[in-house]
PALO-154566 format. One record per atom (N, C-alpha, C, CB): residue in three letters; z, y, x. Coordinates in steps of 0.2 Angstrom, whole numbers, plus 5000, padded with zeros to 4 digits. Glycine has a CB too. Example, Ala and Ser with C-alpha at 12.3 -4.5 7.8 and 13.67 -1.06 7.14 Angstrom:
Ala503949725066Ala503949785062Ala503949845066Ala504549785057Ser503549895064Ser503649955068Ser503950005064Ser502949975070
//
This chain:
Unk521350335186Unk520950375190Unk521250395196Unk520750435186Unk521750415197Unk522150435203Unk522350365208Unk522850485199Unk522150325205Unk522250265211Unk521550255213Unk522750185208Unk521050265209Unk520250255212Unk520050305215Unk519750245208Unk520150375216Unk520050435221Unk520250415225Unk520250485219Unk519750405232Unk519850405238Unk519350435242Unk519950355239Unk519450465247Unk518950525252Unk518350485256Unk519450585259Unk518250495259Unk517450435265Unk517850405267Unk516950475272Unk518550425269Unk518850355274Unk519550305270Unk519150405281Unk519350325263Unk519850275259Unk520350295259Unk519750215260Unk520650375260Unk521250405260Unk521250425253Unk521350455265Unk521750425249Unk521950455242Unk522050525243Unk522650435238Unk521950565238Unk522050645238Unk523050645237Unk521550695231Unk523050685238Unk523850715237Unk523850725228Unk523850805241Unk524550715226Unk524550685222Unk524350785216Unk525250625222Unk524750835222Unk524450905219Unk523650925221Unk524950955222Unk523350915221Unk522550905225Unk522150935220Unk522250805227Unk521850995219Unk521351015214Unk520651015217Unk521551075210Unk520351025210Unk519351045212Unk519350975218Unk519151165219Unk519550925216Unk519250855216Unk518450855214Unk519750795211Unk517850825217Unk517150795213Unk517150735215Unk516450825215Unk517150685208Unk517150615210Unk516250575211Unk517750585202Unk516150545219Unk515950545219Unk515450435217Unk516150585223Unk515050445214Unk514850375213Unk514050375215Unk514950355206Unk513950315222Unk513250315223Unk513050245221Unk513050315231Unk513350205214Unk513050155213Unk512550165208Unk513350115212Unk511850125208Unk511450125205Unk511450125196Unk511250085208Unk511950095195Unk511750065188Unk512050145185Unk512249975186Unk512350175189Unk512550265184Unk511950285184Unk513050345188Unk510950275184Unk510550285180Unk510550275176Unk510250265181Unk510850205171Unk510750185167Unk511050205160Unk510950145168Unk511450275163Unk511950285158Unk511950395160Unk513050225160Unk511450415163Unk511550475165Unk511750515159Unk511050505167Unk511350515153Unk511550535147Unk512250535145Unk511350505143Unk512650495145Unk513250455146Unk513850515149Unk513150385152Unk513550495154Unk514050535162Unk513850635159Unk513250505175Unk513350635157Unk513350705159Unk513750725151Unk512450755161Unk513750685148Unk514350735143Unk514950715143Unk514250735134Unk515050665147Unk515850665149Unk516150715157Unk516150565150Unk515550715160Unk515650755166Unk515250825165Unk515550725172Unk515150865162Unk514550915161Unk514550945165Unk514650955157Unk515050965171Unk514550985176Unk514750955183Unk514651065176Unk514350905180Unk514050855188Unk513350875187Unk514050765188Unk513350865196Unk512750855199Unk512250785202Unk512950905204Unk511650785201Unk511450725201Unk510750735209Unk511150725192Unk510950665213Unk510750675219Unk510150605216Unk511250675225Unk509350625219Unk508950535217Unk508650545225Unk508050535208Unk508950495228Unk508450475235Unk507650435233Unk508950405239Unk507250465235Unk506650435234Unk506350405239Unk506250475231Unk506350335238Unk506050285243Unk505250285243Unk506250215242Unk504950245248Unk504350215246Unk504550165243Unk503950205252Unk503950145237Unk504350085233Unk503950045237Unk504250085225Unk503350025243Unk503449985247Unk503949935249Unk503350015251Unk504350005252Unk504849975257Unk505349965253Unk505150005264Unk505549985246Unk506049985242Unk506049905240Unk506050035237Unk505349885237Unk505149835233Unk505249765237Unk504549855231Unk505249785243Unk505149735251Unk505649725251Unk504949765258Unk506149755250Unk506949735252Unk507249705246Unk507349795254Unk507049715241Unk507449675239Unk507249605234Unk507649705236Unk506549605237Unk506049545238Unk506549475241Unk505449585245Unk506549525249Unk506949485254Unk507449475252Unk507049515261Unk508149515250Unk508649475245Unk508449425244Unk508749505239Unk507849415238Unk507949365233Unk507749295236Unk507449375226Unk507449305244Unk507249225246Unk508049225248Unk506349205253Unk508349255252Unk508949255256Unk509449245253Unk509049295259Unk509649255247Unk510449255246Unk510249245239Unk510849335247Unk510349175237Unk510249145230Unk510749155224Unk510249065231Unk511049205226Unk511549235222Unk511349285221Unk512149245225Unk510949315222Unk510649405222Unk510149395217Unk510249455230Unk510149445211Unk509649405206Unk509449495207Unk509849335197Unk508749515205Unk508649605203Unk508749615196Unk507949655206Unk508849575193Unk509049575185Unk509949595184Unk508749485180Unk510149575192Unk510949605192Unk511049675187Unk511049625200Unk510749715187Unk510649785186Unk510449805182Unk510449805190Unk509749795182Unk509249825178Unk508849775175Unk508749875181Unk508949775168Unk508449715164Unk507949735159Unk508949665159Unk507449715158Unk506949755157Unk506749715150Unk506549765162Unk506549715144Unk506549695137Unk506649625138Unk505949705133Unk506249605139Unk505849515142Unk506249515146Unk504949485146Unk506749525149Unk506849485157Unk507049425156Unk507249515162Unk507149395152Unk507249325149Unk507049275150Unk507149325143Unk506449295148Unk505749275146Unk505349285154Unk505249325139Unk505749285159Unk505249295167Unk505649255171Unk505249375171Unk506149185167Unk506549155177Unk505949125181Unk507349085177Unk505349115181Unk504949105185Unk504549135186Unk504749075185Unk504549195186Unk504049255189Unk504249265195Unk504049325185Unk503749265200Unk503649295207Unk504149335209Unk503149325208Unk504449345214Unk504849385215Unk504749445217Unk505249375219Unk504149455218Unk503749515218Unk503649575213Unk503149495218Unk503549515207Unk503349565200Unk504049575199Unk502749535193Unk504549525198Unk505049535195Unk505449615199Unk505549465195Unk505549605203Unk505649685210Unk505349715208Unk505449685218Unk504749735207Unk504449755204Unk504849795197Unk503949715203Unk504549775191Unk504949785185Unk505549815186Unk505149725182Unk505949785192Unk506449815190Unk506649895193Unk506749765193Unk506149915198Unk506149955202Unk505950005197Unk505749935207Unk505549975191Unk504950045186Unk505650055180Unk503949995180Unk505750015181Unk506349995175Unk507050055176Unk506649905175Unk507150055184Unk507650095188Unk507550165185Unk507650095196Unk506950175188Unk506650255191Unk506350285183Unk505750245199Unk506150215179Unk506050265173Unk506550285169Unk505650235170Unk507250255170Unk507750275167Unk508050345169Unk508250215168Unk508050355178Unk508250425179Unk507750465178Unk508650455184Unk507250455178Unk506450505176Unk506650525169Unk505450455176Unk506750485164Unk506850515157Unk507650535155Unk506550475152Unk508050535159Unk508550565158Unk508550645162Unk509050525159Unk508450635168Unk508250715172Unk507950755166Unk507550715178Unk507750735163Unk507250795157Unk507650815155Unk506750765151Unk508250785152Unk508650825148Unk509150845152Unk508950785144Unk509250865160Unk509750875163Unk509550955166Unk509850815167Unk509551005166Unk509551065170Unk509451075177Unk510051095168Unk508751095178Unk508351065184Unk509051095192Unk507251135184Unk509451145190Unk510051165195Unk510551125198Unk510451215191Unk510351085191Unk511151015192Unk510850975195Unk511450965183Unk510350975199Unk509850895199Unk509450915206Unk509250885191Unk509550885210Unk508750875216Unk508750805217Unk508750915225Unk508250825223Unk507950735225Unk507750755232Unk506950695220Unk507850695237Unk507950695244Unk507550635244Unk508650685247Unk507050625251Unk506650595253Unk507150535258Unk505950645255Unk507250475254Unk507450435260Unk507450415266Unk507450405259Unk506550425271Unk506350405276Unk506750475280Unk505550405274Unk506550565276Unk506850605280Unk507550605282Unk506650665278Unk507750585275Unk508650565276Unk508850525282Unk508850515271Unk508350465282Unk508850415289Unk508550465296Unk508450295290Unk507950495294Unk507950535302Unk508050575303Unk507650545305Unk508550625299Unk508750695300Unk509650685295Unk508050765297Unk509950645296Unk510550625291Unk510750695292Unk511150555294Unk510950705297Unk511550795296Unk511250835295Unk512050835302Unk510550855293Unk510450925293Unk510150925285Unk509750945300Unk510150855281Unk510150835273Unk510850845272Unk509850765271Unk511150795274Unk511750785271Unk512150845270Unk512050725274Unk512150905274Unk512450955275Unk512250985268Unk512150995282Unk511450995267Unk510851005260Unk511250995255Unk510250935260Unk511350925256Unk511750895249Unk512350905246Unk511650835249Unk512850915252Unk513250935253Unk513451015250Unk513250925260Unk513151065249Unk513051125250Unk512751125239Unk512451145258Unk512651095237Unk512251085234Unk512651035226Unk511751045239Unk513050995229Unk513650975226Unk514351035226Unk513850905230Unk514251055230Unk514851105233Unk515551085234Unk514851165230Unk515151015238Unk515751005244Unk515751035250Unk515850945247Unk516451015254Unk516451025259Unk515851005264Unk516951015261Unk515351065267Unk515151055272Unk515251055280Unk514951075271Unk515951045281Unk516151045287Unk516250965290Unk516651075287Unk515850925286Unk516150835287Unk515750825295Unk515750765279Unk516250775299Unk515950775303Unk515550715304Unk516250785307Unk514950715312Unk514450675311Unk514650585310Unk514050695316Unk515350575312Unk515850515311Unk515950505304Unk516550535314Unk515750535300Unk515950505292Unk515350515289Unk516550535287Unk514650505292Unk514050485290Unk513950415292Unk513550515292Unk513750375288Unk513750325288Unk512950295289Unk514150305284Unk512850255295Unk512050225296Unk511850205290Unk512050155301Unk511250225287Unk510850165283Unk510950115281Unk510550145284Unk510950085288Unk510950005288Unk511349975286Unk510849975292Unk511850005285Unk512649985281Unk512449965275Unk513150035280Unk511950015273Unk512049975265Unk511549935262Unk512050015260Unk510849925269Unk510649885266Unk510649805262Unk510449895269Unk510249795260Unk510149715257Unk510249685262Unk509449695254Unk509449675266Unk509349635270Unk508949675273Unk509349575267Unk508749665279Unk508049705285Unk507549675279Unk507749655297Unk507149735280Unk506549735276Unk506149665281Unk506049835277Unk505749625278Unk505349605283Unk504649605282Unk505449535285Unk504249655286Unk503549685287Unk503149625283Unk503349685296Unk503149555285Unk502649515283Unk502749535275Unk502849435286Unk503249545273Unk503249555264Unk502949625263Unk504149555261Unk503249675266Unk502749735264Unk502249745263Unk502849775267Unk502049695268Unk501049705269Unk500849655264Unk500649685279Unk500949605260Unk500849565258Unk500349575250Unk501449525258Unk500049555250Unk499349545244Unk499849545238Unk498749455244Unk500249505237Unk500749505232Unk501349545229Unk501049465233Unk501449585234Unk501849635234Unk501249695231Unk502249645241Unk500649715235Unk500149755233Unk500049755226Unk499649755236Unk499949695224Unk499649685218Unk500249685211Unk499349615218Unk500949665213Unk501349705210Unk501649775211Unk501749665211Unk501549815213Unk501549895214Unk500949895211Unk501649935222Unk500549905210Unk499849915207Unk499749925200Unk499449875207Unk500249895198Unk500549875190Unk500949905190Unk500749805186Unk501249945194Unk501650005190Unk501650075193Unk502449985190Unk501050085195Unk500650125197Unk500750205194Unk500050085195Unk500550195189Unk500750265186Unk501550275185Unk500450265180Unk502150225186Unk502650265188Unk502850295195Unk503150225187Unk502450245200Unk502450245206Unk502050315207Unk502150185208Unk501850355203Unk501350405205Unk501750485202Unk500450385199Unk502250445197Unk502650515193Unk503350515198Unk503050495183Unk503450465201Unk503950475205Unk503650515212Unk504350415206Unk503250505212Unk502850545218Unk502550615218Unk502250495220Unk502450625213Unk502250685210Unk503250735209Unk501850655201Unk503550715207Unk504450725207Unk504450745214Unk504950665205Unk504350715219Unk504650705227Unk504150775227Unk504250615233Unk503650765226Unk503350815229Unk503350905227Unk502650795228Unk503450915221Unk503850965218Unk504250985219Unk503950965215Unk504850955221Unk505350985225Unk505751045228Unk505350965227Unk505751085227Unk505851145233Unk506551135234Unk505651225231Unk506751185240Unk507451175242Unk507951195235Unk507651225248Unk508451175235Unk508951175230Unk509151265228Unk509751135234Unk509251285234Unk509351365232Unk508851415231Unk509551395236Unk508151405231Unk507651405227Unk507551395218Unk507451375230Unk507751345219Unk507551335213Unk508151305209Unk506951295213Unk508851335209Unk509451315208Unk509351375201Unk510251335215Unk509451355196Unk509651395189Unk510151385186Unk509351395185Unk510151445181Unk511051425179Unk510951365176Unk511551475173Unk511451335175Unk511551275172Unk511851275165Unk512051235176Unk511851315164Unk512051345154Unk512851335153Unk511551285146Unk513051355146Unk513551315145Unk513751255145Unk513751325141Unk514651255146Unk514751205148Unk514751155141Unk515351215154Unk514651075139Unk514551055133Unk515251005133Unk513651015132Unk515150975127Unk515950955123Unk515850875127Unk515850955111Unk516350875132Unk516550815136Unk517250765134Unk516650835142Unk517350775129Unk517750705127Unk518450735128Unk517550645132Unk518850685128Unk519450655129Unk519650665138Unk519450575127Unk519250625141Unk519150615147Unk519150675149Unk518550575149Unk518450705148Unk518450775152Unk518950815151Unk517850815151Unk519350835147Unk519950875147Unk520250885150Unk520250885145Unk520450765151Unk521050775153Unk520950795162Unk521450695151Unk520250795166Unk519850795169Unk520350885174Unk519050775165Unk520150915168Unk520151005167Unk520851005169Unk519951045159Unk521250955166Unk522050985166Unk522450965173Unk522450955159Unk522050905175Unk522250875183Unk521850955188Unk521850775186Unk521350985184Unk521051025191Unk520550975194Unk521751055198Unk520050945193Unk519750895195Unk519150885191Unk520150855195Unk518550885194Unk517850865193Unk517650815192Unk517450865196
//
């Protein structure tokens, strides 16, 4: 653990360093939120919500572009077996309903305090006055400067390309997952600021091995 802790700019903490929070933005810790919150019990959980438009678009464009990028990388859905020639539309698709429905039903079990949701669109166009949000919210340091925010476009796939968004194929795959597409939107929209609607987060629950040894370094 102490050789994988590193800060935004890939510096290690001191080897006396307490009230560490370890931070992970990859996707596939949906998959396992259950998981994560009884070995970390009090972590906090951030969901960017995209348009699944543009979400679905992008990684559409992956799949003509980079024959190595499959969206079953990640998230596999009963059949996905049973789909290597399905459109890359519906497959993105699936995979997208398959994502969003995994942290939709684990949020349920998680204590609405521990947990918000940021609107991605307002994120890229107001990065410091969210990230500060989010910041505040994790309870890190909010004093990071605007130098260790990092563009968007860093982490994209690939540029979205318009011609895909707008496309009959892509509509008609969002359409069919319509009513997730509608709970996640209904979530976005509910929202209120974090300090509003922050509650206690109850006791803290039985974290393992891990988490102790977590407690005895002074570390999150």
């Amino acid at each position: 653990v102490s050789q994988a802790v590193v800060d935004a700019v890939g510096v290690p903490p001191a080897m006396n360093a307490t009230g560490l929070r370890l931070l992970d933005g990859g996707s596939t810790a949906l998959l396992r939120l259950a998981f994560i919150d009884r070995v970390f019990p009090d972590a906090r959980y951030i969901l960017v919500s995209r348009d699944p438009f543009d979400e679905i678009a992008e990684m559409v464009a992956a799949c003509r572009t980079d024959p190595e990028w499959s969206p079953w990388g990640s998230f596999r859905v009963e059949d996905w077996r049973e789909r290597p020639s399905q459109p890359p539309e519906e497959a993105c698709a699936a995979v997208w309903e398959a994502a969003n429905l995994a942290a939709l039903d684990q949020l349920d079990e998680i204590a609405p305090g521990r947990w918000t949701i940021v609107d991605h669109d307002e994120l890229v166009a107001s990065p410091r006055r969210h990230v500060r949000r989010l910041l505040e919210f994790a309870d890190l340091d909010t004093t990071i400067g605007p130098e260790r925010i990092h563009p968007v476009e860093r982490h994209r796939l690939v540029p979205t390309d318009p011609a895909v968004r707008s496309s009959h194929e892509l509509a008609t795959a969002v359409a069919g997952i319509a009513d997730t597409v509608e709970r996640v939107r209904r979530l976005a929209r509910s929202d209120a600021p974090v300090a509003e609607r922050a509650v206690e987060a109850g006791p803290v629950r039985g974290g393992g091995v891990f988490a102790d040894f977590l407690r005895q370094v002074g570390a999150t």
